[in-house]
N, CA, C and O atoms as a MOPAC input file, in Angstrom:
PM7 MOZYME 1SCF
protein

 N    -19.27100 1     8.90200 1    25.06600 1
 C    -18.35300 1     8.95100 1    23.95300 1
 C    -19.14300 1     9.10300 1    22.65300 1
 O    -20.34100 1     8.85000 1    22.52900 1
 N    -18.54200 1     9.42600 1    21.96100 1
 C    -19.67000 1     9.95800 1    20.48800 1
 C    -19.59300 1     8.80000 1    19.48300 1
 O    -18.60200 1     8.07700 1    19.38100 1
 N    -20.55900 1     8.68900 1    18.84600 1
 C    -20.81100 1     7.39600 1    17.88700 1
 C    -20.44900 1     8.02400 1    16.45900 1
 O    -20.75300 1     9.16600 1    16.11300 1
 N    -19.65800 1     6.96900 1    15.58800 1
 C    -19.64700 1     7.43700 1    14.02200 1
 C    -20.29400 1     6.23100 1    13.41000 1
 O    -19.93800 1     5.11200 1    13.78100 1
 N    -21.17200 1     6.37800 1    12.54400 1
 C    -21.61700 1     5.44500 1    11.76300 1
 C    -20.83700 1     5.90200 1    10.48800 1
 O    -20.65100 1     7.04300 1    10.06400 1
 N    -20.27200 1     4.20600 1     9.79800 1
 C    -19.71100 1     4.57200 1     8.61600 1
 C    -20.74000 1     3.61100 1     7.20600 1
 O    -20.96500 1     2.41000 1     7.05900 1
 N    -21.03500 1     4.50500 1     6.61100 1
 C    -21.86900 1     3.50700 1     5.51000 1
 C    -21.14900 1     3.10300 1     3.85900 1
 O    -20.24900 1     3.73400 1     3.30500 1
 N    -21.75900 1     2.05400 1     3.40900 1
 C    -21.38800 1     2.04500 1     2.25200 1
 C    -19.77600 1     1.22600 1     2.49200 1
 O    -19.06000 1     1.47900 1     1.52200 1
 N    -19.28300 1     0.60500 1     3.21300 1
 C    -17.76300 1     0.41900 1     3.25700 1
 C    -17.98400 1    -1.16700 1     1.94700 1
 O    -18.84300 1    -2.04200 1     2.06100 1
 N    -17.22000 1    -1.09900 1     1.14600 1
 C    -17.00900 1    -2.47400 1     0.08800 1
 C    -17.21400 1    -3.42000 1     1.07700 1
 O    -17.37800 1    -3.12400 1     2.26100 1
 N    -17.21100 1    -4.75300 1     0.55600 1
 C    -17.17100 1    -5.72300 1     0.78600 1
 C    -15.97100 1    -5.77800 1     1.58400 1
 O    -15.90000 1    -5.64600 1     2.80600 1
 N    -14.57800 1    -6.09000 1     0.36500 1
 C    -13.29300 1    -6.43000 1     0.30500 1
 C    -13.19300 1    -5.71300 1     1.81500 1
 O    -12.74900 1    -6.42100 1     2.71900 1
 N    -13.52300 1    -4.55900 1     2.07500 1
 C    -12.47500 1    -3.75500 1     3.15400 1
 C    -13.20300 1    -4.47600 1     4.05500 1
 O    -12.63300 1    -5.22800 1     4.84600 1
 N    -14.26100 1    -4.35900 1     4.04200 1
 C    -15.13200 1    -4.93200 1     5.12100 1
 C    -14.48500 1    -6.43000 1     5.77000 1
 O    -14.11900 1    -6.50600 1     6.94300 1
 N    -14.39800 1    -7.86700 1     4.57000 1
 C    -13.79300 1    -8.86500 1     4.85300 1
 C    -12.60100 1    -8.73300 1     5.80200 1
 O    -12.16500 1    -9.38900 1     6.74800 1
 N    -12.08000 1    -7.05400 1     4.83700 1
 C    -10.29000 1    -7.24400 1     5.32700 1
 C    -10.28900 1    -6.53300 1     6.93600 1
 O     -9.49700 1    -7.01700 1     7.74500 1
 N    -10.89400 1    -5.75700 1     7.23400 1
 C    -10.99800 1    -5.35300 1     8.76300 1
 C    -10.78100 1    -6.26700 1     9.65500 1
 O     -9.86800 1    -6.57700 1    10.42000 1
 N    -12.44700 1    -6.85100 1     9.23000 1
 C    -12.24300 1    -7.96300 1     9.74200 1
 C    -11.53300 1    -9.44900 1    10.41700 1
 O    -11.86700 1   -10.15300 1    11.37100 1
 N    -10.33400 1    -9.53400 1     9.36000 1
 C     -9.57900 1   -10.51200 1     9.15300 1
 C     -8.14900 1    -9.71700 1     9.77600 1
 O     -7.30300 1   -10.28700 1    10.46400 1
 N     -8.12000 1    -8.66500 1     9.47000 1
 C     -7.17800 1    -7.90000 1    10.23900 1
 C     -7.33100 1    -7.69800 1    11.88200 1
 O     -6.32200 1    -7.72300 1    12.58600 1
 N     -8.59500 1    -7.50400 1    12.42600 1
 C     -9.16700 1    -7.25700 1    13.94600 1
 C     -8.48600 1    -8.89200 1    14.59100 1
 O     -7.68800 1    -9.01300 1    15.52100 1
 N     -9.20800 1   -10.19500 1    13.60900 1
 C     -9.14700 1   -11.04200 1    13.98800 1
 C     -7.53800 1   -11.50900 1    14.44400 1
 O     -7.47500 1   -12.29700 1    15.38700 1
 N     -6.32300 1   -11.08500 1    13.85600 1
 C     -5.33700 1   -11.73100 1    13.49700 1
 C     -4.71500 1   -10.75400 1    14.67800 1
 O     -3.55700 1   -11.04600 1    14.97900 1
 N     -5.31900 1    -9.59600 1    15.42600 1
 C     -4.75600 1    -8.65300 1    16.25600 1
 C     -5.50900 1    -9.12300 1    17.73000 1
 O     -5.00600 1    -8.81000 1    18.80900 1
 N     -6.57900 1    -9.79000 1    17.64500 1
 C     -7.64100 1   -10.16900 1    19.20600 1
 C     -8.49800 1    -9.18200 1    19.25100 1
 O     -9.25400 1    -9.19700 1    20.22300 1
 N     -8.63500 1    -8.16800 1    18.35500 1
 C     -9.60100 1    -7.12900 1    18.35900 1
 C    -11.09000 1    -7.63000 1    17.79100 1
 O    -11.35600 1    -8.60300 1    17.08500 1
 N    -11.86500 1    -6.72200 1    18.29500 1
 C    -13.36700 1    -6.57400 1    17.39500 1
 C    -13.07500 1    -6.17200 1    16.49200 1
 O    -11.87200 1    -5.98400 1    16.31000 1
 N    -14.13900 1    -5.79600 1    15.34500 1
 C    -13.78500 1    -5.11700 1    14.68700 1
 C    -13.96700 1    -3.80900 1    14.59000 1
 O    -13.25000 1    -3.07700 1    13.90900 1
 N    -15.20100 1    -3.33300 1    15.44900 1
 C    -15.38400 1    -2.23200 1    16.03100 1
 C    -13.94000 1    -1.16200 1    16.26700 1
 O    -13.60500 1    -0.14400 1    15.66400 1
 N    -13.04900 1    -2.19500 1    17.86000 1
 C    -12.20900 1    -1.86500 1    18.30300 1
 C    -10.92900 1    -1.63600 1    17.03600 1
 O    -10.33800 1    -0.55900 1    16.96300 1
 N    -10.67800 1    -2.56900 1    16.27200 1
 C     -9.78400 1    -2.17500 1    15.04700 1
 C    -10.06800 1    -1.12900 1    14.71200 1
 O     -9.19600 1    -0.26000 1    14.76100 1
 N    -11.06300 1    -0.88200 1    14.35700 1
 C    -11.92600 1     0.45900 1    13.36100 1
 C    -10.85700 1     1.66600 1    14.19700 1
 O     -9.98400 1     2.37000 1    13.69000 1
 N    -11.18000 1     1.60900 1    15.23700 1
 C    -11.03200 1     2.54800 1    16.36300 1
 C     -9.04100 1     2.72000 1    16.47900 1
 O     -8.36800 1     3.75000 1    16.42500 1
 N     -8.81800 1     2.00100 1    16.56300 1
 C     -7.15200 1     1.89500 1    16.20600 1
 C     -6.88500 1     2.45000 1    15.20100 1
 O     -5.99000 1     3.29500 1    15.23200 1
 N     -7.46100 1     2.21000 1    14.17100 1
 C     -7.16900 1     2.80300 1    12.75000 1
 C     -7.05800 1     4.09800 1    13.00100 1
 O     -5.95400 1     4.63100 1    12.89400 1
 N     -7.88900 1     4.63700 1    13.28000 1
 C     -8.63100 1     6.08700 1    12.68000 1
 C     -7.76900 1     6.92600 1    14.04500 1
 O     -7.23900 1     8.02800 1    13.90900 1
 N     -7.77700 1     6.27400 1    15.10600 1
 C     -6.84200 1     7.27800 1    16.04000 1
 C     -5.26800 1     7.05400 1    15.85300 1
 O     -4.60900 1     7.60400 1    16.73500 1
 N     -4.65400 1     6.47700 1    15.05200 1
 C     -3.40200 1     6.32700 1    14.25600 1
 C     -3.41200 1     7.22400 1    13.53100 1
 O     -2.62700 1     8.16300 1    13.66300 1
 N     -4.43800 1     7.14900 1    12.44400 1
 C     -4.72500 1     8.19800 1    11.42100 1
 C     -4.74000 1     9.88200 1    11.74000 1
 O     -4.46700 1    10.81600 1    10.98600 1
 N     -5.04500 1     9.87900 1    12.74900 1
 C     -5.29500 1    11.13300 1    13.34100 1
 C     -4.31400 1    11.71000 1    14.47400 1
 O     -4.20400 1    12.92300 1    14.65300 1
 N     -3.69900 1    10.88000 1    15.13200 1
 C     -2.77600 1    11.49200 1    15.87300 1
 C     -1.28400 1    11.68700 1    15.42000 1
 O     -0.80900 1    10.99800 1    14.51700 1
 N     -0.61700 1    12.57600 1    16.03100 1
 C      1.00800 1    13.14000 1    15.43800 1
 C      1.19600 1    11.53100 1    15.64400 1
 O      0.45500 1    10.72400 1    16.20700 1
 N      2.37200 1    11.36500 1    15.02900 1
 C      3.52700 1    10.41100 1    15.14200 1
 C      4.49900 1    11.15700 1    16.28600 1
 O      5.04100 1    12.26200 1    16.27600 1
 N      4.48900 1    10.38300 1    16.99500 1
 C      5.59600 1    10.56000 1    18.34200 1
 C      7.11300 1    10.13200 1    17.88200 1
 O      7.37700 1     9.21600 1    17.10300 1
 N      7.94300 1    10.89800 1    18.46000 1
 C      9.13300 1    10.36300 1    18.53100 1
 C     10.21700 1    11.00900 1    17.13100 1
 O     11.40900 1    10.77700 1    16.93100 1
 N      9.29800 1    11.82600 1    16.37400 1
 C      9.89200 1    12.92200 1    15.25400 1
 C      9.35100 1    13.79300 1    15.06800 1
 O      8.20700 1    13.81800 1    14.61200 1
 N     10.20300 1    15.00100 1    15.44800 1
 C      9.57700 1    16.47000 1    14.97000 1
 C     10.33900 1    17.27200 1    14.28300 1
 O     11.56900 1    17.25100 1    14.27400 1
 N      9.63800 1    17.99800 1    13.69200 1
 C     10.77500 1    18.48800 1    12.13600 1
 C     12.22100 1    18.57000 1    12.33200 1
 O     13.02700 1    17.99900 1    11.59800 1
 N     12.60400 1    19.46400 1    13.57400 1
 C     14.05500 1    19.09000 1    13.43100 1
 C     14.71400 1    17.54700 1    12.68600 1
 O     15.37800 1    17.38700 1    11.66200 1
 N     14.30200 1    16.76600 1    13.49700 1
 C     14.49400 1    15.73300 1    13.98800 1
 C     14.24600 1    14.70300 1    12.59900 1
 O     14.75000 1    13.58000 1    12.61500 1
 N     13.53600 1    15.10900 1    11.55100 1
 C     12.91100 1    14.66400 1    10.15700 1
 C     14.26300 1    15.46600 1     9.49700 1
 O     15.21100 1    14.74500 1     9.18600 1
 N     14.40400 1    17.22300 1     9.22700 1
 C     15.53200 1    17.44400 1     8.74800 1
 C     16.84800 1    16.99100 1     8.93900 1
 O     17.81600 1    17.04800 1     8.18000 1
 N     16.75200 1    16.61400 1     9.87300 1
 C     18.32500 1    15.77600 1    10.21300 1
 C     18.51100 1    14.31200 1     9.75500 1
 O     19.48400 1    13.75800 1     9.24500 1
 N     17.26400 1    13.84400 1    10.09400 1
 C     17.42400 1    12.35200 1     9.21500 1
 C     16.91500 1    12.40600 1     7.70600 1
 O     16.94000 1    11.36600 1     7.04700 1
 N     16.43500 1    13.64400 1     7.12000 1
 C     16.59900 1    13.95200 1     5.38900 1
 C     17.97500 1    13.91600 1     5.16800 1
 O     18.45900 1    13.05300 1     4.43600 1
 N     18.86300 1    15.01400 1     5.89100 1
 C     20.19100 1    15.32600 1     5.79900 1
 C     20.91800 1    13.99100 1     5.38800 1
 O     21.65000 1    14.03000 1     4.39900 1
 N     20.73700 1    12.59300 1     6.21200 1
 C     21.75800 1    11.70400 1     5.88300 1
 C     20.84500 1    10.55600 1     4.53000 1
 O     21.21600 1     9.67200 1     3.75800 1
 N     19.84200 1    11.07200 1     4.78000 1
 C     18.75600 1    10.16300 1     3.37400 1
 C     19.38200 1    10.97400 1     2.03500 1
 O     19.42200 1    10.27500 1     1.02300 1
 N     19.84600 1    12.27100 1     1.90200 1
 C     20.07600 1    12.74200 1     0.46800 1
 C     21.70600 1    12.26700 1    -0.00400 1
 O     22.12600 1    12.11400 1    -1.15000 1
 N     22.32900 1    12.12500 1     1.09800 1
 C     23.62700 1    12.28900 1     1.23700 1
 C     24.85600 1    13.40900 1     1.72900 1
 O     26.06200 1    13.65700 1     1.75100 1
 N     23.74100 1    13.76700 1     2.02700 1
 C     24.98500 1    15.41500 1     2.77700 1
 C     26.06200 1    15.42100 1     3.46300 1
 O     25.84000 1    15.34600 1     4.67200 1
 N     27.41500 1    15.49400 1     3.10500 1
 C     28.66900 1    15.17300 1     3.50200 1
 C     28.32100 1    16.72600 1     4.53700 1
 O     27.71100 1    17.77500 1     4.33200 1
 N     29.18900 1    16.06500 1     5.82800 1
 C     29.55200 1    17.22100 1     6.47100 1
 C     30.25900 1    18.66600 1     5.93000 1
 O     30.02700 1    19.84900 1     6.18000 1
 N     30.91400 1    18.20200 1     5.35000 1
 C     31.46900 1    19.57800 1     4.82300 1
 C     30.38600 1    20.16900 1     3.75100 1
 O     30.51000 1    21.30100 1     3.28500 1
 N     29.55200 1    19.48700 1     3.48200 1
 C     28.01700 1    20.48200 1     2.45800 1
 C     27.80200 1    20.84300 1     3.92000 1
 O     28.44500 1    21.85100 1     4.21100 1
 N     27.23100 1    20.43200 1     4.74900 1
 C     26.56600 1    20.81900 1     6.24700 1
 C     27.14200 1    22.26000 1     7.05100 1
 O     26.49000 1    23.14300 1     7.60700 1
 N     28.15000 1    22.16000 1     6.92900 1
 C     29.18300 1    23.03800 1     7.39500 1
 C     29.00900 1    23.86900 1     6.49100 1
 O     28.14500 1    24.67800 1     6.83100 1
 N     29.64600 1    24.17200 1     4.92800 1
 C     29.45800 1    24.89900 1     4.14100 1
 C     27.89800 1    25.87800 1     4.39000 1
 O     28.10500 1    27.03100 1     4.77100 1
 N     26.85700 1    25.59500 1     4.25400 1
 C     25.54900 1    25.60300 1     4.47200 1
 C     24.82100 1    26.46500 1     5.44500 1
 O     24.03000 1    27.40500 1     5.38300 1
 N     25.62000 1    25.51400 1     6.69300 1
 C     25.48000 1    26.93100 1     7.97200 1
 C     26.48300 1    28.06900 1     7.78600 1
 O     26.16000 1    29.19400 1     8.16500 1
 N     27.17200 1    27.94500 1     7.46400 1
 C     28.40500 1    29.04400 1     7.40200 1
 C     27.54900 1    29.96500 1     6.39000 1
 O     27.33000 1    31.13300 1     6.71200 1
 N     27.07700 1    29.46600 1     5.20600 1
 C     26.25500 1    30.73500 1     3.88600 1
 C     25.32800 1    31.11700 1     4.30900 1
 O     24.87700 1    32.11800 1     3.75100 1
 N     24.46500 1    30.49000 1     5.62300 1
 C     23.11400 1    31.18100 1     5.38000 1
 C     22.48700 1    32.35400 1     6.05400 1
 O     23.11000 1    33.10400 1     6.80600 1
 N     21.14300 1    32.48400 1     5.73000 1
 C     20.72000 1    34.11400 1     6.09800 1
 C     20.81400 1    34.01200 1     7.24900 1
 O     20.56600 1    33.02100 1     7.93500 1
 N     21.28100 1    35.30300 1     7.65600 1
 C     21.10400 1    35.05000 1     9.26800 1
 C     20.13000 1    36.50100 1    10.21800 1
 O     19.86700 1    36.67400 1    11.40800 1
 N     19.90200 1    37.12800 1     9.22000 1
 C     18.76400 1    38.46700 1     9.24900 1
 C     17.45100 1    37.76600 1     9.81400 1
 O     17.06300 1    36.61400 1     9.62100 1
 N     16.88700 1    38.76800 1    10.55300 1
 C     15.42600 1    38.37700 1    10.82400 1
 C     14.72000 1    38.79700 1     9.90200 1
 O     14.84600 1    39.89700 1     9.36400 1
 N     13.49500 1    37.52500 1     9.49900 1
 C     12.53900 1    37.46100 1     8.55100 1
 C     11.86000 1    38.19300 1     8.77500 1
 O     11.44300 1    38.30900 1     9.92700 1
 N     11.36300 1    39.18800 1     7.55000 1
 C     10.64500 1    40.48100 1     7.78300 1
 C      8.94200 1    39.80300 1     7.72500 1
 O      8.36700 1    38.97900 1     7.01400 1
 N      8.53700 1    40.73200 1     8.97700 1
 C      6.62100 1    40.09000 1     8.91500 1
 C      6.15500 1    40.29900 1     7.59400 1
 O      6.45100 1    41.11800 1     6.72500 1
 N      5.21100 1    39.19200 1     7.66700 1
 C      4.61700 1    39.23200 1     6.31400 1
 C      3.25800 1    40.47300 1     6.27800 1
 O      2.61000 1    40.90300 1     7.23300 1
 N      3.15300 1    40.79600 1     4.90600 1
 C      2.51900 1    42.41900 1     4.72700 1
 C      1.45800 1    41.69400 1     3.60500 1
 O      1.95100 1    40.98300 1     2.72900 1
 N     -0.00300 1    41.89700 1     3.66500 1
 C     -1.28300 1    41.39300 1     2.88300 1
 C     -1.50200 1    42.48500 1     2.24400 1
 O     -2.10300 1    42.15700 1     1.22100 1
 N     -1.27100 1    44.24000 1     2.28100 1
 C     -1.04800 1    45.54300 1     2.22700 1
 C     -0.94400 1    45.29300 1     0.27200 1
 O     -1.85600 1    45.33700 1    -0.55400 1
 N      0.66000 1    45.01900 1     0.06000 1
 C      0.98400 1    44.88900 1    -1.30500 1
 C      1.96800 1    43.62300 1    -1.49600 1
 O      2.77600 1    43.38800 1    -0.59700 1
 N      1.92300 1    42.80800 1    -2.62900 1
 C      2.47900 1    41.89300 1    -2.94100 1
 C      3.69900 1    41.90800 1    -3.53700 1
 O      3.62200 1    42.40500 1    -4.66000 1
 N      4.92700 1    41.52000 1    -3.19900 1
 C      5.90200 1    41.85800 1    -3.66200 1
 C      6.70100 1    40.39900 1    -3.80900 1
 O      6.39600 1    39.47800 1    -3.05100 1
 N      7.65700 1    40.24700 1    -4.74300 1
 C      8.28600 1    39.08500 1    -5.37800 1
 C      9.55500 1    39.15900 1    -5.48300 1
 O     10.18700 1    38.23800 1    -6.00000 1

């Protein structure tokens, strides 16, 4: 498995890892290691659909905006994009 050395970490974070590993049964090593593969992996269990639909009821979108909405929109296929000439 591959090694990361991290240098220079403050004090404070350092204490707080620590005190955080402790309060979980972890090393602090092993915390470290929790962190950073949290940090780095998708979040399970929402994917954009699934984020737009729960925006939808976070803004307030009455069904009938919803309805309205699908009923207006484009429904043409998006033309490929061209690096050729820039157009606006």
């Amino acid at each position: 498995m591959p090694t990361l050395t991290v240098r220079n970490i403050p004090e404070d974070v350092h204490c707080a890892l620590k005190a955080l590993a402790a309060k979980n049964g972890n090393s602090t090593e092993a915390q470290v290691r929790e962190i950073l593969a949290a940090a780095v992996q998708p979040k399970e269990g929402q994917g954009v659909g699934e984020a737009l639909w729960n925006l939808r009821y976070a803004i307030g979108l009455t069904n009938d905006e919803a309805t309205e909405l699908e009923v207006n929109r484009e429904r043409s296929p998006a033309r490929p994009m061209s690096f050729d000439q820039l157009s606006f």
